[in-house]
C-alpha positions, -999 to 999 in steps of 0.1 A, spaced: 717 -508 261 684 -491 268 665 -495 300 630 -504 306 614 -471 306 634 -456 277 620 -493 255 585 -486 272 588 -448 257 599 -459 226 570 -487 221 543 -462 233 553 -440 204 552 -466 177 522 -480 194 503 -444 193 518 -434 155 490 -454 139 460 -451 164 461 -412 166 444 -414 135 421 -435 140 410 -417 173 408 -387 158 383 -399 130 365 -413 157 360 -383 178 350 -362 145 329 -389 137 310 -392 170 306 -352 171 276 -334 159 294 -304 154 326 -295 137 357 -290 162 384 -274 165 415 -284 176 418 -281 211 381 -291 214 396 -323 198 425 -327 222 400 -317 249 378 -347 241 403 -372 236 415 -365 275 381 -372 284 371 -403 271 410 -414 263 422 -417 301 449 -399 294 469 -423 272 468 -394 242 468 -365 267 499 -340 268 500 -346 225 483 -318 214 505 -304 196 507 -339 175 475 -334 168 480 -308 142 500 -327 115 477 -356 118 442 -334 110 464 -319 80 473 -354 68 438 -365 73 427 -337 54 451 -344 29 436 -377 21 402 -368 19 387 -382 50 383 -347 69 376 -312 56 378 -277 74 371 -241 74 384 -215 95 360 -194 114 374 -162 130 371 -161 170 361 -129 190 382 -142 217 419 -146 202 430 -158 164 408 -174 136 401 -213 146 401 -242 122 369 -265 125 370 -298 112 343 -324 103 349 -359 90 337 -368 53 317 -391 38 350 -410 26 362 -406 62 333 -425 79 340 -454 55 374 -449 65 366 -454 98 346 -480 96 373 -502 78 398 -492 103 376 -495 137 372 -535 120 413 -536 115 418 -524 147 398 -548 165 409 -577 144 442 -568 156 435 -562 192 418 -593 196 444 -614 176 468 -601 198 450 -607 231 446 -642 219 486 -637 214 491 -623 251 470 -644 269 488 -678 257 461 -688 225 437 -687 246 403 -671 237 
């Protein structure tokens, strides 16, 4: 039988599998400029408070997928400081992406508040 911690671990994964996404849309979306990668991971342990912070390395496969799908799009730029960087910028799909999923996720966080806090809103 697990403990407490390891079930906490476990839950904060499954929790984080789906938002990563929808975080990094949003930080591409809020950003004037295209980023790179650790500018990314950078920004999200800024304005995250550290709940994505140490994942940068997860990062990576989830900007592919994005890519994938059509909702980001990048270019790599070579770097006079070390190897060539990847920028990305988010896509005119992947702002109405966003939008749809920004709505999901607050349906669902406020339909499980209303859950946590008895069925009281």
């Amino acid at each position: 039988m697990e403990d407490v911690a390891g079930l906490l671990k476990k839950f904060q994964k499954e929790l984080s599998a789906g938002t990563v996404s929808l975080v990094l849309l949003a930080v591409l979306g809020q950003s004037r400029q295209p980023m790179y990668g650790y500018q990314i991971a950078k920004r999200l342990e800024e304005v995250g408070e550290g709940v994505l912070a140490g994942k940068q390395s997860a990062l990576y496969p989830v900007l592919r997928n994005l890519e994938a799908y059509g909702l980001l799009e990048s270019e790599v730029e070579p770097s006079v400081s070390g190897p060539p960087r990847r920028y990305y910028r988010i896509t005119k799909l992947g702002r109405e992406a966003l939008r749809e999923w920004v709505a999901a996720w607050s349906a669902t966080r406020d339909s499980v508040d209303t859950v946590l806090q008895g069925g009281v809103t």
